[in-house]
Residue, then its C-alpha position, 0 to 999 in steps of 0.5 A: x325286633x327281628x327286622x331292626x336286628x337285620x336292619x342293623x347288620x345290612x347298615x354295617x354292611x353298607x358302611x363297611x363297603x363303602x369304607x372299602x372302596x373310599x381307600x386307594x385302590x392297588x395300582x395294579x387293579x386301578x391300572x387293569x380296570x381303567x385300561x379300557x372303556x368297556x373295562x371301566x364300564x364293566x366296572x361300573x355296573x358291578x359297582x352299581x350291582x352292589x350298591x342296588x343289592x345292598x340298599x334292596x336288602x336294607x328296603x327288604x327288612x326296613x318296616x313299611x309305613x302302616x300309611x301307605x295303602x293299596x292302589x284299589x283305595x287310591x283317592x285321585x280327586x286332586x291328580x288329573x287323568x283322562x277325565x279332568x281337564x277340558x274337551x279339545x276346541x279347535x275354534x274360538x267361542x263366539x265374542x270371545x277374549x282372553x282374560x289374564x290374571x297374576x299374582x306373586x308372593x314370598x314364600x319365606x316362613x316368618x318364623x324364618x331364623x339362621x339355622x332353622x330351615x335346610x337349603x334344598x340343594x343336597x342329601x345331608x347325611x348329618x345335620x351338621x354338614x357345612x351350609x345344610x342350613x340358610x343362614x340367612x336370606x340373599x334375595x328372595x324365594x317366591x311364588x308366581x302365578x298366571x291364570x288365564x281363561x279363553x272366554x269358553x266359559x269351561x272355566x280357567x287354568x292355573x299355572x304357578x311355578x314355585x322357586x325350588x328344586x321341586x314339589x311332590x305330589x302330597x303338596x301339589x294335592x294340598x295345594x289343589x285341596x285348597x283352591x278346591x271351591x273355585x274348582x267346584x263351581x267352575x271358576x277354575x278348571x285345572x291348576x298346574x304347579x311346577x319349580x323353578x329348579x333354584x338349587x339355593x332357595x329353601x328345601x320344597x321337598x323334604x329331602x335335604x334333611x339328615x338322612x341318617x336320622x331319618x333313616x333310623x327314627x322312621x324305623x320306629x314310626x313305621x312299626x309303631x304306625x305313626x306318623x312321621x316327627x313333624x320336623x320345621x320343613x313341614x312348617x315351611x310346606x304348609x307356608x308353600x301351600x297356603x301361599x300359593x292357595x291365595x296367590x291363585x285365588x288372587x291372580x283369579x280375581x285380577x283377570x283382565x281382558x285382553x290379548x295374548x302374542x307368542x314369540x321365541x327367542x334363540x339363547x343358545x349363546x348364554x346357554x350349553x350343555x356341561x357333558x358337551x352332547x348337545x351343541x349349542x346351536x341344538x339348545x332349546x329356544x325360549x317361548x315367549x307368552x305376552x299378554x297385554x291387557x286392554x286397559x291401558x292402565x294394567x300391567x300385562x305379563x310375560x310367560x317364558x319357557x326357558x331351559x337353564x339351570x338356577x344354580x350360580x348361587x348354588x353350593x357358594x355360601x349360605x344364605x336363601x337365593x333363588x338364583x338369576x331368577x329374582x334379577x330376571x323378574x326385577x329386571x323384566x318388572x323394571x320394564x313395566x310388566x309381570x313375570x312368570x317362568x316355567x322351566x324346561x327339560x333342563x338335563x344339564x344345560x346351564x349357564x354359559x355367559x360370564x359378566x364382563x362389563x359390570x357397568x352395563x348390568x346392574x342399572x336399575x339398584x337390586x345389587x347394592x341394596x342386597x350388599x347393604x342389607x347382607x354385606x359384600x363378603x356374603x354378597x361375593x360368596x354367593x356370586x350375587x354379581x353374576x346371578x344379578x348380570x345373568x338375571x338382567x342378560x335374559x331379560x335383555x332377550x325376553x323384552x327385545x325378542x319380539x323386535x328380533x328381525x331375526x325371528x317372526x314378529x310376535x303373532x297374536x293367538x286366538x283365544x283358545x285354550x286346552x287343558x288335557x291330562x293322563x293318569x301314569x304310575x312310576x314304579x321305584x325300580x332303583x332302589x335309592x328311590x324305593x328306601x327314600x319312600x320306604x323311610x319318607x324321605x320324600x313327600x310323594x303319594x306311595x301305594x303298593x299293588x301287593x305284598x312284595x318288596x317291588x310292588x310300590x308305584x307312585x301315582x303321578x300324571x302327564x299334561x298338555x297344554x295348548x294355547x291358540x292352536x300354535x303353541x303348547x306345553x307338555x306337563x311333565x313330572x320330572x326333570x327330563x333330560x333334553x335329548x329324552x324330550x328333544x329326541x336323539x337327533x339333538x345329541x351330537x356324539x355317537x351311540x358308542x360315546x353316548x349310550x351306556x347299554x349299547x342300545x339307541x334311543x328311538x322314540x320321537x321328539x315330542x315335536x314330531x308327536x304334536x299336529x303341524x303347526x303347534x310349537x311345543x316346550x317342556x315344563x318340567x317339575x310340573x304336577x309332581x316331583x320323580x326326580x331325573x329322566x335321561x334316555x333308557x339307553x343312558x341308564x346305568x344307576x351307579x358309576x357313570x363316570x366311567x362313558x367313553x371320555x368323560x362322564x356325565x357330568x363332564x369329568x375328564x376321565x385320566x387314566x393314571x388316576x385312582x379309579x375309585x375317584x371316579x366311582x360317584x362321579x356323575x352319578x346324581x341323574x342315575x342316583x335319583x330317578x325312578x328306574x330305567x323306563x322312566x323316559x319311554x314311559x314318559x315320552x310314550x305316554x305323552x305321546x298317547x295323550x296327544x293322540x288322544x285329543x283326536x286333533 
């Protein structure tokens, strides 16, 4: 009764803080702050100081879950390390051919009703914030899955990408828990699970819930050592996993033989960085995997990595969507193929092509059907036209790449296939992070190393993946930001604009860490769930807003404005990340991974 009581009075605090700075500012204060960009950001880390303070005081007397245990009991049979994966080859077994498999299905619960299900796209401090609840379906929300098998006889890996903001660790272990038979006997030998990053399909996290409900019931559970109430989220989570479970099995079963050819493409005029660091020339190429099975009569698939976000439906209406993704896969199905998309380091690259000739888009009817079946005002609401036009613009570049004289014509890659992983642990050094785990907010595996408030670590773990010695994925359990993957050399402001401790970020792009040779693209939201990754020099928790120009999300700083509208602005990437090491420990170890395949 003790800790709810000071429990209490840290909440009142919090409030009454966050009631303070919400009023308008004195406009002598406002105009002494803002006079300058190290006032601003002084301001800022004071800001951010109080913010930390108070939610580490409410993760100091909150009671912790009688369900998390201490790291020496930790089970890791479903989350790789250095003894899962495959030993590194250099050389195709004798006779040997790749063998392709896919397979997709909706992950929309039956029992799916108006109301019933949270949008993943937002923390909702209450159940009744406007849209936190689909009211019904626009498209569709799916799970795709590529099994592909090199003939070594060291068994086949699975790549399944769910439509979503992301998958925790809890979800990724149910998933692997229940294809574990075909790992057992050696039909599989790693299964890789990462999102699409839709911000409009159903919640694949748990977070988007009502916070303070959570917040406060979870106070009882944990003293009580239960678990947490069972809410329609978990229902929609087993959905996911039983789904994907069949889907691998399914895609195991469909393999075919056949070959595999590699392209890229250049997308940098549908793609730009919304803070403007990056210019688009510097924007990731999309990689591009064709399989084409020797039976004429199958259909072959197409496996891209690109790097833009799905939010054109996001945060406009209320129905389940899960972006220009579902108009891709039509459109690249409608040209007599397969499709599964990995998502790259997305940081807050974004759309930036807009549908002027409607006649050209829209050919093959997905449009119209979806207007009959929601209407047009819902259909308009959601900017169904042009997630449709973008959906069908991409698909443009996927299918005529490998005719693009302005890249090499698509190589064909030997078949052999490497599947490496390493062991990592995140501590929760923000402590936004740390009061989600504390009051289960998020469904990720959480240990302790002690009895202190800090001694909390998320197990976790960094892939690679490497196809015919050209081509490789790093597995990252994050959404990195681009520069962190990329290295610093792609951002285009200087240190003094882009830095927020005045330091540089120097570790190596991950293309400098790979053997010549091998082109390497980020899969990131794979294996598990973090949250945001930017530069450990870009780190600043809260008050972002207040970098030199503009925020990070690209907010024009105006200094005759009242500063306290500028305080949560662009704080999201800070807000939900692990801590300020999160990218050197990331991209070090990566890095060491790679060294360690002795290629």
């Amino acid at each position: 009764m003790k800790k709810v009581k000071k429990l209490l009075a840290v909440l009142l605090c919090f409030v009454m803080v966050f009631s303070v700075m919400t009023c308008n500012a004195n406009a002598n204060l406002t105009s002494a702050i803002t006079e300058s960009a190290q006032s601003r950001k002084d301001f800022g880390n004071a800001i951010s100081k109080i913010i930390q303070s108070l939610v580490k005081g409410i993760c100091r007397v909150y009671p912790n879950p009688r369900t998390w245990k201490s790291i020496d009991e930790y089970d890791s049979t479903y989350v790789y390390d250095e003894e899962d994966g495959r030993e590194y080859i250099t050389e195709a077994a004798d006779n040997a051919q790749w063998k392709f498999g896919y397979a997709s299905e909706s992950i929309i619960p039956d029992d799916f009703a108006p109301g019933k299900y949270y949008l993943g796209r937002q923390l909702n401090f209450t159940s009744t914030v406007d849209h936190a609840k689909a009211q019904g379906i626009l498209d569709d929300q799916r799970v795709r899955v590529a099994c592909i098998d090199d003939g070594s006889g060291k068994g086949a890996v699975v790549i399944a990408v769910v439509d979503g903001l992301g998958v925790t660790s809890n979800t990724i272990r149910k998933i692997r828990a229940a294809v574990a038979d075909y790992v057992n006997d050696g039909r599989i030998s790693a299964i890789n699970v990462s999102a699409t990053h839709c911000h409009c399909g159903l919640d694949t996290q748990g977070v988007s819930t009502s916070f303070l409900q959570v917040l406060v019931s979870n106070i009882f559970t944990n003293i009580l050592g239960k678990d947490r109430a069972k809410t329609d989220n978990d229902n929609f989570i087993d959905t996911i996993v039983k789904v994907s479970a069949e889907q691998i099995k399914k895609a195991y079963d469909d393999m075919k033989t056949g070959k595999i050819y590699y392209d890229k493409a250049d997308t940098s005029e549908i793609v730009y960085d919304k803070r403007e660091y990056i210019s688009p020339e510097d924007s990731p190429e999309m990689g591009i995997l064709r399989f084409v099975p020797d039976d004429e009569n199958a259909k072959g698939t197409y496996l891209i990595n690109f790097t833009c976000h799905p939010t054109i439906s996001s945060f406009r209406g209320d129905h389940v969507s899960s972006d220009y993704l579902y108009y891709l896969d039509k459109s690249v199905q409608n040209a007599g193929y397969n499709f599964i998309m990995t998502q790259g380091a997305v940081g807050q690259l974004s759309r930036n092509w807009s549908c002027t000739d409607t006649d050209s888009y829209s050919k093959i009817g997905k449009a119209e059907g979806i207007k009959e079946r929601v209407g047009e005002e819902v259909y308009a609401e959601a900017n169904g036209l042009e997630a449709d036009c973008f959906g069908e613009k991409v698909a443009e570049i996927v299918l005529g790449a490998k005719d693009d004289d302005g890249y090499k014509a698509e190589e064909e890659l030997e078949p052999i296939l490497n599947a490496r992983y390493t062991y990592t642990e995140f501590r929760t050094e923000n402590y936004t992070l740390h009061l989600a785990c504390r009051c289960r907010l998020v469904d990720n595996e959480v240990y302790t190393t002690g009895r202190r408030l800090d001694d909390v670590v998320l197990p976790s773990e960094i892939g690679y993946l490497e196809f015919g010695q050209r081509v490789a994925f790093g597995l990252f359990p994050a959404e990195l930001y681009p520069e962190v993957f990329h290295g610093k050399d792609v951002v285009t402001n200087d240190v003094e604009n882009y830095s927020w401790d005045g330091t540089e970020w120097t570790i190596d792009s991950a293309h400098d860490m790979v053997k010549d040779g091998i082109d390497v693209y980020a899969v990131c939201f794979a294996n598990d769930y973090i949250g945001y990754v930017v530069p450990d020099n870009f780190y600043s928790g809260w008050g972002h807003w207040a970098i030199k120009g503009s925020d990070c999300a690209n907010y024009e700083y105006d200094i005759s404005k009242d500063i306290f509208k500028y305080i949560f602005r662009g704080t999201a990437d800070q807000l939900l990340s692990a801590g300020k090491p999160c990218a050197s420990q990331i991209m070090t170890g990566f890095e060491k991974l790679v060294d360690s395949l002795d290629a």
